[in-house]
C-alpha positions in Angstrom: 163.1 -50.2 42.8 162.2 -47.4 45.1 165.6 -46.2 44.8 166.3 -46.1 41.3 162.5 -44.5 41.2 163.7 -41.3 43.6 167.3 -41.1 41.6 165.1 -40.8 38.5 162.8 -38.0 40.5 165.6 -36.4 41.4 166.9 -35.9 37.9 163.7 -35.0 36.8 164.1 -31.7 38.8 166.6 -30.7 37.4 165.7 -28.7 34.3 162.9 -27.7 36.7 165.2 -25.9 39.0 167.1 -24.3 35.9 164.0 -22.9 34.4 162.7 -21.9 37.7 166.0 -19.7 38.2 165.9 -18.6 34.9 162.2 -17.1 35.1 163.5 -15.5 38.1 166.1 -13.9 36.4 163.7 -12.4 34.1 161.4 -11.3 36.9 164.8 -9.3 38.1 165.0 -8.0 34.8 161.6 -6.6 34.7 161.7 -5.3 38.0 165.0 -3.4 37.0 163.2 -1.6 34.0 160.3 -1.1 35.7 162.7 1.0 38.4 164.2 2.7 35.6 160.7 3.9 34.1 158.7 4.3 36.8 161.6 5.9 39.7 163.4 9.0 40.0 166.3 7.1 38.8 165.1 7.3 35.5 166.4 10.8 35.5 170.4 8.8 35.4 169.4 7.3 31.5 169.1 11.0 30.3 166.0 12.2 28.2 163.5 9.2 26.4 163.0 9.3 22.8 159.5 7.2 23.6 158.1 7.4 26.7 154.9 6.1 26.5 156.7 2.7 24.7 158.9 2.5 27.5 156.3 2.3 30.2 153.8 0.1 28.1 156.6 -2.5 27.6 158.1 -2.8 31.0 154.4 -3.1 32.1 153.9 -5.9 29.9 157.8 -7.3 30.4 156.7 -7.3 34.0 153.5 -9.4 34.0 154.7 -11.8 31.9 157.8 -12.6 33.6 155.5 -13.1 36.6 153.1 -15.8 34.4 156.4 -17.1 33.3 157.6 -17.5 36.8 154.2 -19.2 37.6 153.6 -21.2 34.9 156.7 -21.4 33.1 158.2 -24.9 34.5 156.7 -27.5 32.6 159.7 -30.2 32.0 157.2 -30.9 29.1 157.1 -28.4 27.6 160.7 -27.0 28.1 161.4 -25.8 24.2 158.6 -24.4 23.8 159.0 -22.4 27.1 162.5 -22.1 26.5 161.8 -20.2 23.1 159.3 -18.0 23.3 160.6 -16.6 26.6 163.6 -15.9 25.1 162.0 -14.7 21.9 160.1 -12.2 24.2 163.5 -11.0 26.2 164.9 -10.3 22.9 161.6 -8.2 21.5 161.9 -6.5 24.5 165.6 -5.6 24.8 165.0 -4.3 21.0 162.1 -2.0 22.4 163.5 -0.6 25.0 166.8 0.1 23.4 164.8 1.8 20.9 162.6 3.7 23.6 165.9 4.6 25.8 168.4 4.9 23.9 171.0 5.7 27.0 170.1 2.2 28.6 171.5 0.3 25.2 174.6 -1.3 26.5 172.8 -2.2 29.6 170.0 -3.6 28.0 172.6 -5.7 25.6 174.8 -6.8 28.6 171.7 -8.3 30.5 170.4 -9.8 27.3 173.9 -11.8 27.1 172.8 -14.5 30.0 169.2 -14.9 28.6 170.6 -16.0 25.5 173.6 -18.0 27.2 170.4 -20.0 29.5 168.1 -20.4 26.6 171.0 -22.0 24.6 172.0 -24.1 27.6 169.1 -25.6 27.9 167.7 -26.3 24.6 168.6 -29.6 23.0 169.4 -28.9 19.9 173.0 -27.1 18.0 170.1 -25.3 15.8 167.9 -24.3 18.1 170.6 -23.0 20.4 172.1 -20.6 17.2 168.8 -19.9 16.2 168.4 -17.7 19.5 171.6 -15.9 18.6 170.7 -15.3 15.5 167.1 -13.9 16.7 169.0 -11.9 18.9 171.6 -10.6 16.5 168.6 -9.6 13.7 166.9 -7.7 16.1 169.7 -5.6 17.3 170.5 -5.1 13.6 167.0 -4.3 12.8 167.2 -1.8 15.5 170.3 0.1 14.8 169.8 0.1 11.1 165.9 1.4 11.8 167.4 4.4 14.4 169.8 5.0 11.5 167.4 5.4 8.5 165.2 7.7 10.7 168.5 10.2 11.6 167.7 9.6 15.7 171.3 8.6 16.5 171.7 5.7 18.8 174.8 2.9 19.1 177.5 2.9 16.7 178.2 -0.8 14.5 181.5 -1.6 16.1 179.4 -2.0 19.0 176.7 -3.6 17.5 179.2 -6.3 15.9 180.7 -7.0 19.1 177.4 -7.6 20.5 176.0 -10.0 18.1 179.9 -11.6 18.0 179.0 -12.0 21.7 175.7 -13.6 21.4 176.5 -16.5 18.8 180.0 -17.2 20.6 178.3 -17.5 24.3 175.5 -19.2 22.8 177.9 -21.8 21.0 179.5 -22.3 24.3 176.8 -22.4 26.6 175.0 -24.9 24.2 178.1 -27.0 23.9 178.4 -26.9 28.0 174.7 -27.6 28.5 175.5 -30.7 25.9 178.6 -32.1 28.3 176.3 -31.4 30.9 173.2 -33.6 29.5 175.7 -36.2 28.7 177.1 -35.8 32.4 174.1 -36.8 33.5 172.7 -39.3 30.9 175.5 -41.3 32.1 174.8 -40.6 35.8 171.3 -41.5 35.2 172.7 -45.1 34.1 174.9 -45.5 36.6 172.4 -44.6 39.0 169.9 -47.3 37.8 172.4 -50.0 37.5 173.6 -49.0 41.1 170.1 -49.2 42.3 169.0 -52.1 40.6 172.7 -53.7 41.9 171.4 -53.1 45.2 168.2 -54.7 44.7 169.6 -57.7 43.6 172.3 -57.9 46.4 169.6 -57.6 48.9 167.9 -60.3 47.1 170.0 -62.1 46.9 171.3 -61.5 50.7 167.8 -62.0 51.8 167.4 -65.3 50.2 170.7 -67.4 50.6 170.8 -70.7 52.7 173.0 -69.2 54.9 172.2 -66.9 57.7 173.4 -63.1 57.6 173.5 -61.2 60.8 174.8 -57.5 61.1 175.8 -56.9 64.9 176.8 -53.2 66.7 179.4 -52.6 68.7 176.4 -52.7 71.3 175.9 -56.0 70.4 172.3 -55.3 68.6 171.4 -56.7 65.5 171.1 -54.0 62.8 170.2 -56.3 60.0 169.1 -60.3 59.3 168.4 -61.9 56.7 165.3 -64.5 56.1 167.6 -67.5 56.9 168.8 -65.9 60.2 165.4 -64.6 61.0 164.1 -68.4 60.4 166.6 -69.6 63.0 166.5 -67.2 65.5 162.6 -67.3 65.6 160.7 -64.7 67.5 163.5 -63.9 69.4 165.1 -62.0 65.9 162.2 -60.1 65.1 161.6 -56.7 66.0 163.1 -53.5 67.6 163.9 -53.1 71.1 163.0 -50.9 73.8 165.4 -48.1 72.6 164.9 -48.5 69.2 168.3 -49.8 68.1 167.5 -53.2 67.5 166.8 -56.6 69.2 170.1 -57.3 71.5 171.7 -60.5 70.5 172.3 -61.4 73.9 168.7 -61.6 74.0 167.8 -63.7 71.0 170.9 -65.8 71.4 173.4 -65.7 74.4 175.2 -68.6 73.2 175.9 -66.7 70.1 176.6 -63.5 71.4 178.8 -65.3 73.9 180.8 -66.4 71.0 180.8 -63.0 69.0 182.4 -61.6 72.2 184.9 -64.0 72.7 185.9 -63.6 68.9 186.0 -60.1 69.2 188.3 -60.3 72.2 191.0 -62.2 70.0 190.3 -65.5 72.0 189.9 -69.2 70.6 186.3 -69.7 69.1 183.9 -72.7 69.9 184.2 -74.7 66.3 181.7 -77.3 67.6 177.9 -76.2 66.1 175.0 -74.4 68.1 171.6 -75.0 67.8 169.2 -72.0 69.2 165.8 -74.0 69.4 165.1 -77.6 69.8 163.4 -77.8 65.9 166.0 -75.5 64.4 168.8 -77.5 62.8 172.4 -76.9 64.0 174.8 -74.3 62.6 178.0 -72.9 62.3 178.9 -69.4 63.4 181.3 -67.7 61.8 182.4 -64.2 62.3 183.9 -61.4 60.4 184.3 -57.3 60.7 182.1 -54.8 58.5 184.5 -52.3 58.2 188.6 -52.8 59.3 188.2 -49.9 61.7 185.1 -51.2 63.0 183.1 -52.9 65.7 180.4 -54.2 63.4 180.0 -57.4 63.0 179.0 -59.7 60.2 177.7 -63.4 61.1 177.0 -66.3 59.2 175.2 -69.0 60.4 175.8 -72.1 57.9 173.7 -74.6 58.0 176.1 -77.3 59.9 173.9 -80.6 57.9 174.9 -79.1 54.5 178.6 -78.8 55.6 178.7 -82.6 56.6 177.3 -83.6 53.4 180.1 -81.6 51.7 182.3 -82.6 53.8 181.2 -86.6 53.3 180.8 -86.3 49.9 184.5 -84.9 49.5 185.8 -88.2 51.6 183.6 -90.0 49.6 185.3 -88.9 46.5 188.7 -89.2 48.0 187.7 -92.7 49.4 186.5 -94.0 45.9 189.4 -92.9 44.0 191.8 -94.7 46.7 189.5 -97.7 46.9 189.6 -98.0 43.0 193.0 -98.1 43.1 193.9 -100.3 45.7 190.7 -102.8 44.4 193.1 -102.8 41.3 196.1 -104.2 43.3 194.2 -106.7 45.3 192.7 -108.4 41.7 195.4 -110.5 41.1 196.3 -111.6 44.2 192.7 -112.6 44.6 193.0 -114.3 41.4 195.5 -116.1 42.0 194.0 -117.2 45.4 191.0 -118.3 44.1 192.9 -120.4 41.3 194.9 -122.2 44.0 191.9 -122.8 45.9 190.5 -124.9 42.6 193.5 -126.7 41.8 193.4 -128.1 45.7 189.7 -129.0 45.6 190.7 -131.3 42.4 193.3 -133.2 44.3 192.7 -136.5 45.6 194.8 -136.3 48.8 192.6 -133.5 50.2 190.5 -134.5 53.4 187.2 -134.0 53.5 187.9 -131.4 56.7 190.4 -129.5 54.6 187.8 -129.9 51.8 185.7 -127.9 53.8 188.2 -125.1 54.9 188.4 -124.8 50.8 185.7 -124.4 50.2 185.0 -121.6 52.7 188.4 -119.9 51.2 186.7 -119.9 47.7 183.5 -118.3 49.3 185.7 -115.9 51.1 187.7 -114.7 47.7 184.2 -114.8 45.7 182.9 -112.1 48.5 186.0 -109.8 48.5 185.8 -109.8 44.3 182.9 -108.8 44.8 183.6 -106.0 47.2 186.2 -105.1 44.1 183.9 -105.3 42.0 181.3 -102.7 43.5 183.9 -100.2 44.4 185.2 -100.4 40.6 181.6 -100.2 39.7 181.5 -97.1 41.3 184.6 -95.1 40.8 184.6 -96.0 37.2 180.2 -95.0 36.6 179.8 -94.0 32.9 177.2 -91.1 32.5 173.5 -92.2 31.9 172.0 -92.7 28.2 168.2 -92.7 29.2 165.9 -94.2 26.5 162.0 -94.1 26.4 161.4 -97.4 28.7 158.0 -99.3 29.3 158.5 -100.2 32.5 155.8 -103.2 32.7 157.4 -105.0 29.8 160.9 -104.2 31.4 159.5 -105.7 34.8 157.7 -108.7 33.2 161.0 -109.7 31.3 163.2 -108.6 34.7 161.0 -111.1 36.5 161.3 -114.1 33.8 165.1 -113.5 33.1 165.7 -113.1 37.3 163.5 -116.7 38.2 165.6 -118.6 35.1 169.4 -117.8 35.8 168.9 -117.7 39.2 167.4 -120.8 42.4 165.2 -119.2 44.4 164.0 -122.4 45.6 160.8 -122.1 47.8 161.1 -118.0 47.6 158.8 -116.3 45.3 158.9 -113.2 43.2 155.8 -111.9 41.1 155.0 -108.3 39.2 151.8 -106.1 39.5 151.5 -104.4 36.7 148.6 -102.7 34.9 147.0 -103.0 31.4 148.3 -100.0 29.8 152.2 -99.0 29.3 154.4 -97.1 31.8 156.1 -95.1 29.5 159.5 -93.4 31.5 163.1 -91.8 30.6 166.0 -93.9 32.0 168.9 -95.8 31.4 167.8 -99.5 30.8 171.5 -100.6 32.3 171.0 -98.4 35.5 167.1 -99.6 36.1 168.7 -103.6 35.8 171.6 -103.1 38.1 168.9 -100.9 40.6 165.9 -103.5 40.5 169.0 -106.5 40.5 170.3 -104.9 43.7 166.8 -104.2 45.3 165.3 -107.5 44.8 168.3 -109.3 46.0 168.4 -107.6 49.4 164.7 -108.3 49.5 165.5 -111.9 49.2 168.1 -111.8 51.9 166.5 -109.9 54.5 163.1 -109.5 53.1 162.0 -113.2 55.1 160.8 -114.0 58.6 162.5 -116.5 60.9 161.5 -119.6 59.5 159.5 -118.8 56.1 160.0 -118.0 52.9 160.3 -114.7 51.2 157.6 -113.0 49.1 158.7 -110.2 46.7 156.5 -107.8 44.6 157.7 -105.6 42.1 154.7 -103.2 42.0 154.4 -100.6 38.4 152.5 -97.9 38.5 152.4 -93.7 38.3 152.3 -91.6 41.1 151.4 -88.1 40.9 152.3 -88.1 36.9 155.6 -90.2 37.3 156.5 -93.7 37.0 157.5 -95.1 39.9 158.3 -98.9 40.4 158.1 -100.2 44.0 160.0 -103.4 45.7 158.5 -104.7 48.2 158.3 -108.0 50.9 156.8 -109.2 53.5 159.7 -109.3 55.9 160.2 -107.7 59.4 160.5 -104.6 58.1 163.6 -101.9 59.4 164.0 -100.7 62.6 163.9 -96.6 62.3 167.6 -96.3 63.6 168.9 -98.4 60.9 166.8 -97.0 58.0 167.9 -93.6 58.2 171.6 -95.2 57.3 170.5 -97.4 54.9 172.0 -95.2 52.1 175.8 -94.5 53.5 178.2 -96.4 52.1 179.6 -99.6 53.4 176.8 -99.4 55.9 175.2 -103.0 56.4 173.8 -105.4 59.3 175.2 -108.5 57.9 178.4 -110.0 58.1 178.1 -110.8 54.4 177.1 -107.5 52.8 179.3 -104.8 51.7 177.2 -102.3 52.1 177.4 -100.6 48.8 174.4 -101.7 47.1 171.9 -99.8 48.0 174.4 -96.5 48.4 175.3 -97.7 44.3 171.6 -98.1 43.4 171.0 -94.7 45.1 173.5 -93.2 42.8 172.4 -94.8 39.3 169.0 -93.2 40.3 170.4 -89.9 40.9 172.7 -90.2 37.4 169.0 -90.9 35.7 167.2 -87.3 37.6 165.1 -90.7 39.4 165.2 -91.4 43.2 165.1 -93.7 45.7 163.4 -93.9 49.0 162.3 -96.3 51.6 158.8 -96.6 52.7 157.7 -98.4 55.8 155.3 -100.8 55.5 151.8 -100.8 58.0 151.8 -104.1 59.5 155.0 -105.7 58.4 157.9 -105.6 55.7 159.6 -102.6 53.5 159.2 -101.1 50.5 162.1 -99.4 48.3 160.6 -97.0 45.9 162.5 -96.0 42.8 160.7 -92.3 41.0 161.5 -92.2 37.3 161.4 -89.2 34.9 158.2 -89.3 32.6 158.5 -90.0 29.1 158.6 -86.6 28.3 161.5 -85.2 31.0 164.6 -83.7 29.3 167.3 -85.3 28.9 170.4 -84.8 31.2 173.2 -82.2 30.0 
């Protein structure tokens, strides 16, 4: 907020400077009546009815104009000020009217600005007509006390056009001095708003994902945000030797390369850079500041974000096209698979066609279920968690999963604790995730030659419930478990490689994840993170 903090400084002086002029305008004043009294040209103003009144007050006007030139600019205190100075101008101008009675209309024309200032810069209508009217009873007092004594002085037309004069310019002044405050109320506003805008946009700027870089025509970097400064390294930090900035042919020549070829009007490099070895690889693109000129925005995005947008958009397009096409291939898979039985029930079927059947049925019971997954997926209802104990859902998973189904020699047991595993999910979703989890285990959970041995571990990890699958297989090779996830991805000639990519997705539709963790020693673990009991519900 430093900026908004010196826009509010600035204003701050304002009434400062006005009072400070104003005092000096009074310290003119006195120094004018001083002349008069104390120089030869006092001789011009003709013969003083008071003398020794005229030199005591423009004495005393002039010391305290000086005090009030001093000490008189207290923002604080600026009514205050503001009226008694003006209260004193007017006693004054009375007195020495009375004292030289040829300087009158000079006196009354000098005393027209102290009453316009003091009414521009007090607040208040009242206040502001108050001074007029100060000023107006004193030059009344005046004339009629000259007049009731038979010493002569002003006439009243002249007085009345005086006093007309000080409540009109003090109306006016007041009513200025009123625009003028609202002037600069709303300038005040605008400033702050302006000022905290910029704040934010630099925050903001300085926070985003993406790299900022502001380039010279000299090709040195004026500006960078965090992101940029990140991926640059040391090579963005900094000023250089002549003080304009680190040169971008320094920090990155590939870059700047690039930036000069754009600049040029030639093709760009579309393929992504990468400036250091553990920096990930972006995409440059460029832009001018200005339309007339040679600075440079760039934007280095982050080039893994824009694949995953980019694969999740043909992901999207490919599951709307493979839900309708699984549509259209339904019934002629139906009726495949119903020819298939009615030729297995004839008599006059060999046993070597028998067996070419049979692998046609297994054939349309795998594609179904190909159709089946992608429907699965394009058509997902939204999740409806519910508080789940997840050791009585794993010890009934368990029971239900070793009764409907032959696992023959293969075994699958729980480890579960004493006390409940409270969580927040969708008890559909955790059956179709543990269902596809413990069946992969099953088929490539198992050594050459043995049988397979699945857990289903419950417990919490750092506060959340967490429910691990694990076996005792040969574990996955590195390469292949960091595409375990992408869809239609799969080592067997069987597989569709959609169930772990579906599973994946029910966890995400639940605020839960899923991750695989390596094993010491042998075999794999899928680990499914569940909101606690007491997580908030999705929107």
């Amino acid at each position: 907020m430093r900026q908004a903090q010196s826009l509010l400084s600035r204003i701050e002086s304002v009434p400062r400077r006005e009072l400070y002029f104003f005092a000096m305008y009074r310290v003119l004043e006195a120094g004018i009546l001083a002349a008069l009294v104390f120089s030869p040209l006092g001789e011009m103003l003709g013969q003083p009815r008071h003398p020794d009144l005229g030199v005591g007050v423009a004495i005393a006007y002039l010391v305290l104009a000086l005090v009030l030139f001093f000490v008189g600019r207290s923002v604080q205190w600026l009514v205050w000020i503001v009226f008694f100075s003006v209260s004193a101008d007017i006693v004054v101008a009375a007195l020495i009217t009375h004292a030289l009675p040829d300087a009158t209309a000079g006196v009354a024309m000098m005393l027209l600005f102290n009453v316009s200032a003091a009414a521009l810069l007090l607040p208040s209508t009242r206040m502001a007509l108050a001074v007029a009217a100060l000023a107006i009873g004193v030059l009344f007092g005046e004339y009629v006390f000259t007049l009731f004594h038979d010493q002569g002085g002003r006439s009243l037309a002249e007085v009345i056009m005086f006093a007309a004069s000080y409540l009109a310019l003090a109306y006016l002044a007041h009513q200025a001095g009123q625009k003028a405050r609202t002037s600069q109320a709303l300038a005040d506003k605008r400033g702050e708003e302006v000022a905290n805008l910029f704040e934010v946009n630099e925050l903001i700027i300085r926070r985003m994902r993406t790299g900022v870089l502001v380039v010279d025509a000299d090709n040195h970097i004026k500006l960078a945000n965090e992101a940029a400064s990140l991926l640059l390294g040391d090579g963005g930090d900094g000023q250089g030797a002549d003080g304009k900035g680190v040169s971008l042919l320094h920090a990155a020549p590939e870059l700047a390369r690039r930036l000069q070829r754009w600049r040029n009007g030639w093709q760009t490099d579309e393929t992504p850079m990468q400036f250091t070895p553990d920096q990930p690889e972006v995409q440059p693109r460029f832009a001018r500041l200005l339309a007339d000129s040679e600075t440079s925005l760039i934007f280095l995005d982050d080039a893994t974000v824009v694949s995953r947008r980019a694969e999740s958009l043909t992901l999207a397009a490919l599951g709307r096209f493979s839900a309708s096409l699984a549509h259209e291939i339904r019934n002629p898979l139906a009726a495949i698979n119903y020819a298939v039985q009615l030729l297995e029930e004839s008599q006059q079927v060999t046993d070597g066609d028998r067996r070419l059947l049979q692998i046609i049925h297994q054939q349309c019971q795998r594609t179904n279920g190909i159709v089946e997954s992608v429907l699965g997926l394009a058509r997902r209802e939204r999740a409806t968690p519910e508080h789940v104990d997840l050791n009585a859902f794993v010890r009934r998973f368990v029971d239900d999963y070793q009764q409907t189904l032959s696992i023959e020699t293969d075994t699958l047991e729980t480890i579960i604790g004493a006390k409940p595993v409270p969580a927040l999910i969708d008890p559909r979703h955790l059956q179709q995730i543990v269902t596809v989890l413990v069946q992969n285990a099953l088929n490539y959970g198992r050594l050459p030659g043995e049988s397979a041995r699945i857990r289903v571990r419950v417990f919490n990890a750092e506060g959340r419930p967490t429910v691990d699958v694990m076996d005792r297989g040969p574990g996955i090779p590195e390469a292949v478990a960091a595409q375990l996830f992408r869809p239609f991805f799969t080592t067997s000639e069987h597989g569709t490689g959609l169930g772990l990519y579906i599973a994946r997705e029910l966890c995400r539709a639940n605020q839960a994840t899923l991750e695989y963790v390596p094993v010491p020693g042998g075999g794999a673990c899928f680990r499914v993170t569940l909101p606690g009991p007491h997580a908030l519900l999705p929107a």
